[in-house]
N, CA, C and O atoms as a MOPAC input file, in Angstrom:
PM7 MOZYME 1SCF
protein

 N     22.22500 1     9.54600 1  -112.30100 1
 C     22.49900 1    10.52100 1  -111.26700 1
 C     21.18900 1    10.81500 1  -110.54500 1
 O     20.26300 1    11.37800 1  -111.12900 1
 N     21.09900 1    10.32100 1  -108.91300 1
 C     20.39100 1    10.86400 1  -108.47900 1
 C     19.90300 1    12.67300 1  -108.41700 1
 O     20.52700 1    13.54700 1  -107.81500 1
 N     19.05700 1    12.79700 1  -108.95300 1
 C     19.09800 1    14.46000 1  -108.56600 1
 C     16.95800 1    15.00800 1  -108.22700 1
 O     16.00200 1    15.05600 1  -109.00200 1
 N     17.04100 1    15.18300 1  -107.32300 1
 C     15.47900 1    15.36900 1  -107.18400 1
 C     15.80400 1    17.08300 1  -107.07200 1
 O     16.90100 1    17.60500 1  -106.87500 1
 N     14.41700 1    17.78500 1  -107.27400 1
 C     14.27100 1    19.13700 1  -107.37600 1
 C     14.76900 1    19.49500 1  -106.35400 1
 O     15.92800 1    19.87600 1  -106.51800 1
 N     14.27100 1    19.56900 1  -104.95300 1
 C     15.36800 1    19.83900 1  -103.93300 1
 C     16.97300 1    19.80400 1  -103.52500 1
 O     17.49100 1    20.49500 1  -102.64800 1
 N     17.43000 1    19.13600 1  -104.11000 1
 C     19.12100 1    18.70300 1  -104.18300 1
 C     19.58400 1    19.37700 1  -105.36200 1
 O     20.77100 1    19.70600 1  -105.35900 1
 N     18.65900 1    19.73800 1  -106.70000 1
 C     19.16300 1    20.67700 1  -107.73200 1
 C     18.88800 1    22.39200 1  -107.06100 1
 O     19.73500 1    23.26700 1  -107.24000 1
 N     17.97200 1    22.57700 1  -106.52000 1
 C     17.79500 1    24.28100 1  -105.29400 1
 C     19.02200 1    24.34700 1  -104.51500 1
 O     19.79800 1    25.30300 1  -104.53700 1
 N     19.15400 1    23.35400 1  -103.86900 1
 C     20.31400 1    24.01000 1  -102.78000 1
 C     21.68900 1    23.63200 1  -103.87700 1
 O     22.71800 1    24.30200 1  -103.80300 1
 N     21.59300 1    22.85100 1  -104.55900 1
 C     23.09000 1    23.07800 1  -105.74600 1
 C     23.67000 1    24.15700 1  -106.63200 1
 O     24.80900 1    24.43400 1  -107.00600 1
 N     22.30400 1    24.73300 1  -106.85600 1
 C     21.98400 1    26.24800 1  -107.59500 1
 C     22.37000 1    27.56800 1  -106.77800 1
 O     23.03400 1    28.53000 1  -107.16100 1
 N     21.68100 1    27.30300 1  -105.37900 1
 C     22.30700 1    28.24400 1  -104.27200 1
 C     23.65500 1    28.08100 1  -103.93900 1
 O     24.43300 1    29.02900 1  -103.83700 1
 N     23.99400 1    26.77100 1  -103.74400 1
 C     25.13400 1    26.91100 1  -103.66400 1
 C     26.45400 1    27.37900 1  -104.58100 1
 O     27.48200 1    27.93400 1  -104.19200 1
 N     26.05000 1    26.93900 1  -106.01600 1
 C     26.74700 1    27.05000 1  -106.71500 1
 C     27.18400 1    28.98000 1  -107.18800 1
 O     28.16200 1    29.63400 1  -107.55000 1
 N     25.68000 1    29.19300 1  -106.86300 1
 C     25.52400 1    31.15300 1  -107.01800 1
 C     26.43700 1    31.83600 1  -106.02500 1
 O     26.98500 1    32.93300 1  -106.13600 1
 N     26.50900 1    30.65600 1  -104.67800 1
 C     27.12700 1    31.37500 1  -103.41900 1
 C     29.10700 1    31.86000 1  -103.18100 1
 O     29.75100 1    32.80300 1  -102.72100 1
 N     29.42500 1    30.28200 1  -103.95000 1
 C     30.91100 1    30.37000 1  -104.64900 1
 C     31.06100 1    31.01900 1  -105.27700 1
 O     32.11700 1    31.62100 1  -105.08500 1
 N     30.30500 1    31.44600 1  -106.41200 1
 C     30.42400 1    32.44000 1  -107.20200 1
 C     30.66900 1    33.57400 1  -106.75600 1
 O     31.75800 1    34.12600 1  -106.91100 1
 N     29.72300 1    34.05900 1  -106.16000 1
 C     29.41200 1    35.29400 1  -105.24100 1
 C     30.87100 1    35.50500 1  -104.37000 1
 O     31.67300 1    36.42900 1  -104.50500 1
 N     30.93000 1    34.60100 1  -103.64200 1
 C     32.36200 1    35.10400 1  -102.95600 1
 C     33.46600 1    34.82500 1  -103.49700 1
 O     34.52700 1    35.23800 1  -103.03000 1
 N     33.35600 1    33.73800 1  -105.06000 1
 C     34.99000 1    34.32100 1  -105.17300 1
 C     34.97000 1    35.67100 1  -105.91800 1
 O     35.86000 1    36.42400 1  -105.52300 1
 N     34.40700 1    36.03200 1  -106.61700 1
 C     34.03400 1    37.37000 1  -107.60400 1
 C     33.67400 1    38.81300 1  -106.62700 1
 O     34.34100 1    39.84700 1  -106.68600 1
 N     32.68900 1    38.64100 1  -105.89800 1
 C     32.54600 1    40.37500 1  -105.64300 1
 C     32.91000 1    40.42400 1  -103.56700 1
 O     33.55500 1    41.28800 1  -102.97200 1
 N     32.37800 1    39.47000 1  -103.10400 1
 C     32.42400 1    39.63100 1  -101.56300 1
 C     33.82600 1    39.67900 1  -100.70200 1
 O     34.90100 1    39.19800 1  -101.06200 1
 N     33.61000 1    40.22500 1   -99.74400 1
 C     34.82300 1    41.61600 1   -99.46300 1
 C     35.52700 1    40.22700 1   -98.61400 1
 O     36.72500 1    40.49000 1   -98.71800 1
 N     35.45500 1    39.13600 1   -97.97400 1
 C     36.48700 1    38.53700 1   -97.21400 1
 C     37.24800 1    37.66000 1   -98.35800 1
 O     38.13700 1    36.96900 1   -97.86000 1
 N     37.11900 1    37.51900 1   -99.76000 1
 C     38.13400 1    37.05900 1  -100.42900 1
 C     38.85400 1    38.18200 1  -101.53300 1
 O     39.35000 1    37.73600 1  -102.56700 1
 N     38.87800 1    39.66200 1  -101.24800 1
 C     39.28400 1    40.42400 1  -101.55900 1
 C     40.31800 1    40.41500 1  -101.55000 1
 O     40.62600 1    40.58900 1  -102.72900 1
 N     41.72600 1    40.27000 1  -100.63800 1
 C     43.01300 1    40.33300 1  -100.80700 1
 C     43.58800 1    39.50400 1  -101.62600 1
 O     44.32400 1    39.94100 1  -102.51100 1
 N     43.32000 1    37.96300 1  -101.45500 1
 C     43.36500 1    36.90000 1  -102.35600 1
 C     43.28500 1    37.31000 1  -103.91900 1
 O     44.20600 1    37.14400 1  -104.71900 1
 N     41.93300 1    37.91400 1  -104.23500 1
 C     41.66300 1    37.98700 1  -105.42500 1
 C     42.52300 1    39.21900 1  -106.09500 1
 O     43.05100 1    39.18900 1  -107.20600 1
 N     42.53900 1    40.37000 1  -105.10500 1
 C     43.27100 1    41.88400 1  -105.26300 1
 C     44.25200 1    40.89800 1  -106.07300 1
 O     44.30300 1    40.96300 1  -107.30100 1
 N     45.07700 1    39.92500 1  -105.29500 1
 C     46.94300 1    39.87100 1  -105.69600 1
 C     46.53700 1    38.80000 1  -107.02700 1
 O     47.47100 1    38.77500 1  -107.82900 1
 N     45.53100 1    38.03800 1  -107.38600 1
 C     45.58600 1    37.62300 1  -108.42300 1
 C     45.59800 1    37.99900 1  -109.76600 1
 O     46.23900 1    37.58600 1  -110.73300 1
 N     44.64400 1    38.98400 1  -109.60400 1
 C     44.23800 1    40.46700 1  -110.65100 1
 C     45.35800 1    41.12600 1  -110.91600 1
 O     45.78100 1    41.21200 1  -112.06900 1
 N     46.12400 1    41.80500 1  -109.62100 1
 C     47.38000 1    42.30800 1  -109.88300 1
 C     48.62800 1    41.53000 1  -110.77200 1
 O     49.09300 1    42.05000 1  -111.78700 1
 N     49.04700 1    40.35400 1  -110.29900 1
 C     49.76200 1    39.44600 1  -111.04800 1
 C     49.10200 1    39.18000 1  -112.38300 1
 O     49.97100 1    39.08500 1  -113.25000 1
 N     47.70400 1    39.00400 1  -112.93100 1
 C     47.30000 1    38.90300 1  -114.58300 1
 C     47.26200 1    40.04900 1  -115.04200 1
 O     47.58600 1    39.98700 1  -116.22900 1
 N     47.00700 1    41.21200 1  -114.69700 1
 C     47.23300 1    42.54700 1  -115.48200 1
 C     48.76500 1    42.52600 1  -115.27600 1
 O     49.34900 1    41.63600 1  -115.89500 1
 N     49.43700 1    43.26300 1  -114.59700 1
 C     50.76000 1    43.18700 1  -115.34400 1
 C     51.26700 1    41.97100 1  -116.75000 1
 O     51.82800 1    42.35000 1  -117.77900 1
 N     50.92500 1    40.61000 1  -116.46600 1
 C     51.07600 1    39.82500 1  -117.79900 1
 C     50.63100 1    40.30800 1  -118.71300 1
 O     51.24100 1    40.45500 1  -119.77300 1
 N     49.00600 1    40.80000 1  -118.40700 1
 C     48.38100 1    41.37500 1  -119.73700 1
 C     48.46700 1    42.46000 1  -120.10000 1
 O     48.10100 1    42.87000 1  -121.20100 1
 N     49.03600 1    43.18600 1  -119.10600 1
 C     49.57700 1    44.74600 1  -120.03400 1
 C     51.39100 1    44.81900 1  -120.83100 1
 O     51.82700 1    45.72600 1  -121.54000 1
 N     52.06400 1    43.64000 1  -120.42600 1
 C     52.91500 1    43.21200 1  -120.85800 1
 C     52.89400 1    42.41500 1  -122.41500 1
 O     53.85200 1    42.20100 1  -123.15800 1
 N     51.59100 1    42.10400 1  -122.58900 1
 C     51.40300 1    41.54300 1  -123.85200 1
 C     51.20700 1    39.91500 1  -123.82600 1
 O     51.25400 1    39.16900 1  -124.80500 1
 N     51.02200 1    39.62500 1  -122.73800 1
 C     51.09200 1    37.57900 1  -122.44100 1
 C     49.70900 1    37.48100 1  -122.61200 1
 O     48.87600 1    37.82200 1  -121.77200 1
 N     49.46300 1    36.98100 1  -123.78400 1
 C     47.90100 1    36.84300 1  -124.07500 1
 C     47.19300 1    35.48500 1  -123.43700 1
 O     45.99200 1    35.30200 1  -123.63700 1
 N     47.81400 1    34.73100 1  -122.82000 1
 C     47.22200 1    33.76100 1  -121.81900 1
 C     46.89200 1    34.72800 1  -120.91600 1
 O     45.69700 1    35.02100 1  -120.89100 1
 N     48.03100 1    35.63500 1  -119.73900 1
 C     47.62000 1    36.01900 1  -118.21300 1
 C     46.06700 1    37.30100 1  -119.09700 1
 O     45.05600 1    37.63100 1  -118.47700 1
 N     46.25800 1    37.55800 1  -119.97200 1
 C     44.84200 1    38.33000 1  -120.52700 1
 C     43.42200 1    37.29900 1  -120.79800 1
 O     42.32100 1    37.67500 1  -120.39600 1
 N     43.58700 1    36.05000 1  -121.48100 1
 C     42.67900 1    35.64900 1  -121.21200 1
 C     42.41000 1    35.52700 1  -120.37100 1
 O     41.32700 1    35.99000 1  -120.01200 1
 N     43.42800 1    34.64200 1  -119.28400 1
 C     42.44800 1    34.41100 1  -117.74500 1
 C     42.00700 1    35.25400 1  -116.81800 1
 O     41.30100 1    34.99500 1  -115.84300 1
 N     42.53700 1    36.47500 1  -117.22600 1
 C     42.03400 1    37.91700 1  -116.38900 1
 C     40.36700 1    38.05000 1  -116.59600 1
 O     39.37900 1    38.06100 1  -115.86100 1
 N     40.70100 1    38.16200 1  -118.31900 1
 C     38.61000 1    37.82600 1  -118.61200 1
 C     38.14400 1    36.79100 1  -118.38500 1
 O     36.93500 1    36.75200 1  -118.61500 1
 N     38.45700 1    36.14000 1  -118.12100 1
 C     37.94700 1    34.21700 1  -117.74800 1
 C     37.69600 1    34.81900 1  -116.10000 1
 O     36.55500 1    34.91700 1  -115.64800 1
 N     38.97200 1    35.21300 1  -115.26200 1
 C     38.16100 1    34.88500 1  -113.81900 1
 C     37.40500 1    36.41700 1  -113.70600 1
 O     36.56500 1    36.42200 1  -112.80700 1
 N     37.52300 1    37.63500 1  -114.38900 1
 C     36.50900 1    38.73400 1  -113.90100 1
 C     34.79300 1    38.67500 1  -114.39000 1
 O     33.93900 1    39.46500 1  -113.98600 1
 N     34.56700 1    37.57600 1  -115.31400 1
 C     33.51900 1    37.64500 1  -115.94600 1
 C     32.39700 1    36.37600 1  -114.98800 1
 O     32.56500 1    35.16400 1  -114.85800 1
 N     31.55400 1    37.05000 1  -114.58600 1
 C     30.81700 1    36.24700 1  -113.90400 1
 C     30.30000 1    34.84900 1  -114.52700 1
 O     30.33200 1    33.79300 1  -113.89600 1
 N     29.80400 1    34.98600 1  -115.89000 1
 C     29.16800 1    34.48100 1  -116.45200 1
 C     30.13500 1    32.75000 1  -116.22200 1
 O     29.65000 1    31.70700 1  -115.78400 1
 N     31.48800 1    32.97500 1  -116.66500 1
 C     32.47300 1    32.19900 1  -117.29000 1
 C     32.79400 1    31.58500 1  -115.91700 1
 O     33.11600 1    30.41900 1  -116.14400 1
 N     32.85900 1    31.84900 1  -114.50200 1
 C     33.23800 1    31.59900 1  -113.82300 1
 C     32.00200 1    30.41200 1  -112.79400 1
 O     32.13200 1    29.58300 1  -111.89300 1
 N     31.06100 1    30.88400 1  -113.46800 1
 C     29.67000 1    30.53200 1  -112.74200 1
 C     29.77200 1    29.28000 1  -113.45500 1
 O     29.33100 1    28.42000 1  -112.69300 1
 N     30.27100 1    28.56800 1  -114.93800 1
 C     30.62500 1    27.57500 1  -115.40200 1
 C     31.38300 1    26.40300 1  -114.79700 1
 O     31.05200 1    25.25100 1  -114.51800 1
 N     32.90000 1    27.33200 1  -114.65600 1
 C     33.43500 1    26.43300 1  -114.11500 1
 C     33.14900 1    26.18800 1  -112.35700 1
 O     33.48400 1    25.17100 1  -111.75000 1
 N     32.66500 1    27.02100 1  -111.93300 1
 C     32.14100 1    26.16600 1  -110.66500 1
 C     31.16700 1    25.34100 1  -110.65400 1
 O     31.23400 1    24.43400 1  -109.82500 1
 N     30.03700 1    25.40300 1  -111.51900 1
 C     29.07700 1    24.46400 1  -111.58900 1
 C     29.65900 1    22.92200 1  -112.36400 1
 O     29.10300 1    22.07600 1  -111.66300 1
 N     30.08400 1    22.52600 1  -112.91800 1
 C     31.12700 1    21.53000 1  -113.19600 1
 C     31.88200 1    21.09300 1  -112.26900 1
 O     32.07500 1    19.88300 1  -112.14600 1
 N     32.35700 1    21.86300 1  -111.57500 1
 C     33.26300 1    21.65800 1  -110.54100 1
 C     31.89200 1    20.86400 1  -108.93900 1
 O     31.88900 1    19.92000 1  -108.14800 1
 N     31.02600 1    21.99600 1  -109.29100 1
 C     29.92300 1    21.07600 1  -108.10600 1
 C     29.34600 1    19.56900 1  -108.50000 1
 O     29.03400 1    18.65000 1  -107.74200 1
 N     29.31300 1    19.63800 1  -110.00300 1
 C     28.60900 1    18.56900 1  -110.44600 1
 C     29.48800 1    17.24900 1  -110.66000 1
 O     29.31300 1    16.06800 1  -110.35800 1
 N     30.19000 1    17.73100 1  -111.10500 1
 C     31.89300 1    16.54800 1  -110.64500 1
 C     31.87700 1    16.10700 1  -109.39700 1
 O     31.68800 1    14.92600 1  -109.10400 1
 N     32.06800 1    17.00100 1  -108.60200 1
 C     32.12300 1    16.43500 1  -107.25400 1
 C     30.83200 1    15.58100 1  -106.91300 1
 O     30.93600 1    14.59000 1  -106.19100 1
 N     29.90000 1    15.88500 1  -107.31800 1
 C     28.52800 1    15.03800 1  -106.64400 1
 C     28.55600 1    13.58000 1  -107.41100 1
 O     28.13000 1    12.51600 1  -106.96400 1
 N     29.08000 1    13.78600 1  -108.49300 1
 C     28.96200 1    12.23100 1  -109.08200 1
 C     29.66600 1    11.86000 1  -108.64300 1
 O     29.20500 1    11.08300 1  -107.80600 1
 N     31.37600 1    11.88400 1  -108.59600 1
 C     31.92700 1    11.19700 1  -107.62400 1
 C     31.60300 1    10.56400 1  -106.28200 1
 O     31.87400 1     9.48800 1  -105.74900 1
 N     30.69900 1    11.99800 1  -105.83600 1
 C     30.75100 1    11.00600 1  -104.40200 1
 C     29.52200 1    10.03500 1  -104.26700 1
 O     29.41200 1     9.32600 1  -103.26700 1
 N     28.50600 1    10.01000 1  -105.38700 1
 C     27.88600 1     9.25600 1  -105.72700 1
 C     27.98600 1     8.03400 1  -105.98400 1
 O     27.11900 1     7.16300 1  -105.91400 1
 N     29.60100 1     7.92800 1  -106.43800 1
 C     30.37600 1     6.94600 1  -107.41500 1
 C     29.49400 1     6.50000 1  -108.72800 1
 O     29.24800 1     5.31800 1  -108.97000 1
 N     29.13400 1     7.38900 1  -109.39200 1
 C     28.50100 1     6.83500 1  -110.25400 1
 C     29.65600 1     6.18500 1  -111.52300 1
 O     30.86200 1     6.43200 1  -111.52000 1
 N     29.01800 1     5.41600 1  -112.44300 1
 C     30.02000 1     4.85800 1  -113.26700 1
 C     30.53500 1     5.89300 1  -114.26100 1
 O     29.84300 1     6.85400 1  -114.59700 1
 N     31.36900 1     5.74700 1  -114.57500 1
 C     32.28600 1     6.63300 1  -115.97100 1
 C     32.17600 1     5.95700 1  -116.98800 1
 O     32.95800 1     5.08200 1  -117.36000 1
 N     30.58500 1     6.53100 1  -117.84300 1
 C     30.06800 1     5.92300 1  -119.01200 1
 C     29.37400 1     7.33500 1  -119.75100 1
 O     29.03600 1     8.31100 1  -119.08100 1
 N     29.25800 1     7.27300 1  -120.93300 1
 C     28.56300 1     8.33700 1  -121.69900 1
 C     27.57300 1     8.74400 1  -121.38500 1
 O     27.38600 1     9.92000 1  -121.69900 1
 N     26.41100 1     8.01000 1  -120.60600 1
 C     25.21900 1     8.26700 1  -120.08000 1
 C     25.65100 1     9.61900 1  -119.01900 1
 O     25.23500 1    10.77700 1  -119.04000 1
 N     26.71800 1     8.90700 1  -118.04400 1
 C     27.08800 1     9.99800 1  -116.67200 1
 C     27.76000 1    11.28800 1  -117.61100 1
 O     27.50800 1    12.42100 1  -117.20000 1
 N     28.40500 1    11.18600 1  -118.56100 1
 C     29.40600 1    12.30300 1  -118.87300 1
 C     27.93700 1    13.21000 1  -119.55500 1
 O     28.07400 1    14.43200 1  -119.49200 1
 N     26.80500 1    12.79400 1  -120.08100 1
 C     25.94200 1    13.41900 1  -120.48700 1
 C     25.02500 1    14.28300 1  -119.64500 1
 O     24.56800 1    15.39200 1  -119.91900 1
 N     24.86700 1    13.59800 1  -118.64600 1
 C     24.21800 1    13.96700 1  -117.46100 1
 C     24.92500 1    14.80400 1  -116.74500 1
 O     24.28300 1    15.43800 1  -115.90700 1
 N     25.66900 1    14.93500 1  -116.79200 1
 C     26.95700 1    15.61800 1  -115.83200 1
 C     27.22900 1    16.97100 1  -116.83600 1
 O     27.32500 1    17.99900 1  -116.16700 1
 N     27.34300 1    17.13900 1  -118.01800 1
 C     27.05600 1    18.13500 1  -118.83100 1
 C     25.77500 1    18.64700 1  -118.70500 1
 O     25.64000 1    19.76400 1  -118.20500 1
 N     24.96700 1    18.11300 1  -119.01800 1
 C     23.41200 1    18.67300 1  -118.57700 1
 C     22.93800 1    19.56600 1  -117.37100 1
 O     22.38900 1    20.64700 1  -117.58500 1
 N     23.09600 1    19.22900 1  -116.46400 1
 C     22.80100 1    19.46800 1  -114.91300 1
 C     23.74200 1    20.27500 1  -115.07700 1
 O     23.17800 1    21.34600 1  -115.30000 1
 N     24.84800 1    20.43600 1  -115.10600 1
 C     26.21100 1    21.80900 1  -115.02200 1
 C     25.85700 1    22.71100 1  -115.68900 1
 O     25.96800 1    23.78900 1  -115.10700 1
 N     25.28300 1    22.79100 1  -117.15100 1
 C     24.93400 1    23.84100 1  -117.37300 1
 C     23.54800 1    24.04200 1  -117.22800 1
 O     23.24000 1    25.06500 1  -117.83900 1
 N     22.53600 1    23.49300 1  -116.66400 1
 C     21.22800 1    23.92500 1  -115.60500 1
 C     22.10600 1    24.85500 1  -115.23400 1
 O     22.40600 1    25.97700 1  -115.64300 1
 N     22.55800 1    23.94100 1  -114.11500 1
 C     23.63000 1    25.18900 1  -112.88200 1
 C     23.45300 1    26.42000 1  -113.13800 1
 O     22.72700 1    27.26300 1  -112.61100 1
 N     24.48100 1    26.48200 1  -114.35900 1
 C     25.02400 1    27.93900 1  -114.32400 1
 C     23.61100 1    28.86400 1  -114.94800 1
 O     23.60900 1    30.09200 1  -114.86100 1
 N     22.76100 1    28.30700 1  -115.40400 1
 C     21.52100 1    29.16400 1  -116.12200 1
 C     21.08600 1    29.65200 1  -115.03200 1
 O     21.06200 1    30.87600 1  -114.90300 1
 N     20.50900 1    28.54700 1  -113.68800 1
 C     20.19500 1    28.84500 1  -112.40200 1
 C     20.86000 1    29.86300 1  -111.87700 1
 O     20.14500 1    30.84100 1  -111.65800 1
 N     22.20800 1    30.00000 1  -111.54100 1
 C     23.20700 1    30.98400 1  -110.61800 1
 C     22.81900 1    31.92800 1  -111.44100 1
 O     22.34400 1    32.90600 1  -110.86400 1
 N     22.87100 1    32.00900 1  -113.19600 1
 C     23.26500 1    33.20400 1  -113.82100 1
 C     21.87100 1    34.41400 1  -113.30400 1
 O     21.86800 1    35.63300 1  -113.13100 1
 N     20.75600 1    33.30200 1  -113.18300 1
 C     19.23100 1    33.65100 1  -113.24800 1
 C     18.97400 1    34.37500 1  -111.66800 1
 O     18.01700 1    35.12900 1  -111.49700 1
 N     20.07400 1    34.00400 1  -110.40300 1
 C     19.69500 1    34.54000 1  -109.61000 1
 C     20.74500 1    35.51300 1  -109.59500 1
 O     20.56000 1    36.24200 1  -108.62000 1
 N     21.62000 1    35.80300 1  -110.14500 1
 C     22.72300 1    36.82700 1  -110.42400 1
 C     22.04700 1    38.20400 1  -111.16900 1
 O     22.45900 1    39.34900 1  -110.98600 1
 N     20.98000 1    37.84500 1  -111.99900 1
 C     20.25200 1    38.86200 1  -112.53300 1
 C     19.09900 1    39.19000 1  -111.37600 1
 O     18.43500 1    40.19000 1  -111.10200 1
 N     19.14900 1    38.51500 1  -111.10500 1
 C     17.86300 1    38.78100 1  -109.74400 1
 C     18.46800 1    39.59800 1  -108.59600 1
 O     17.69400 1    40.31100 1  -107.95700 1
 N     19.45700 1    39.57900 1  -108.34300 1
 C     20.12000 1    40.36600 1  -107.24000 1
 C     20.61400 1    41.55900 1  -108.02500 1
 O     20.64100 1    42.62700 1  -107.41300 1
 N     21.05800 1    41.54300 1  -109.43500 1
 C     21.20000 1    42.98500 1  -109.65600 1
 C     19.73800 1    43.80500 1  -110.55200 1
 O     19.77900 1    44.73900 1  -111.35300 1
 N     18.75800 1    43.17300 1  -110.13000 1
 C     17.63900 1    43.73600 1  -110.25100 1
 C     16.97400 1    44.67100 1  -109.20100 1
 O     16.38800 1    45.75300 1  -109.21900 1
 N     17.44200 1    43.48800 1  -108.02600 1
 C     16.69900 1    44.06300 1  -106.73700 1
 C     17.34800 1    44.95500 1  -105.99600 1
 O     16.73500 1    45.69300 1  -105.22400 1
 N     19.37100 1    45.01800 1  -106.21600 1
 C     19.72100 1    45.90600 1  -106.01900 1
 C     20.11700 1    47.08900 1  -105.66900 1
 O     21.08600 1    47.04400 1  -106.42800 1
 N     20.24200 1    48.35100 1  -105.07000 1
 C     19.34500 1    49.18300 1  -104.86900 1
 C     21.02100 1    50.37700 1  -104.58800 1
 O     21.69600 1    50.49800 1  -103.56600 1
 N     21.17600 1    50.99100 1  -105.83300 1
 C     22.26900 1    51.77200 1  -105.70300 1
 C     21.84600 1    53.00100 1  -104.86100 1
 O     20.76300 1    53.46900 1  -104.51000 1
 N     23.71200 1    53.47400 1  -104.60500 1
 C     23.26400 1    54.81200 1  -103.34800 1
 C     24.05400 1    55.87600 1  -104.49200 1
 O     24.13300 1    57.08200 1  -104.26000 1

């Protein structure tokens, strides 16, 4: 897998940026409102799947995962790299960089922060 330090920065930004708007930023709010709404009722009903995935998509941490996988998938593909243990290793590796990266600027923004 090609990956030079520059192409892992803007993958990291990017990957923090999906994050960022599917989780807290206000233009995918309705979307997310009716998803939340539909897994709490399951999970106050007792459906211990719609409860896990309620904590699966509200938890930043967990979500910052599966998008970074999801970025890093996509780049090998369009790489075409081969589907061999070497790539599936590499492709694990770099994904969770990712998410250390996003998680690392996720703490950085609620550092800098600045409540009213």
């Amino acid at each position: 897998m090609l990956m030079t330090p520059l192409l892992f920065v803007l993958l990291a930004l990017a990957t923090y940026r999906v994050v960022r708007l599917g989780l807290y930023d206000r233009i995918t709010e309705r979307p997310r409102d009716a998803i939340y709404a539909w897994l709490t009722v399951g999970a106050v009903k007792g459906n211990k799947v719609k409860a896990w995935l309620l904590d699966l998509l509200t938890c930043q941490w967990c979500v910052g995962i599966w998008v970074s996988f999801a970025v890093i998938i996509g780049l090998a593909t369009y790489q075409r790299l081969p589907f061999d243990w070497r790539t599936v290793i590499q492709v694990f590796v770099v994904a969770l960089a990712l998410a250390a990266a996003q998680s690392l600027l996720h703490l950085i923004e609620d550092a800098l922060s600045v409540e009213d």
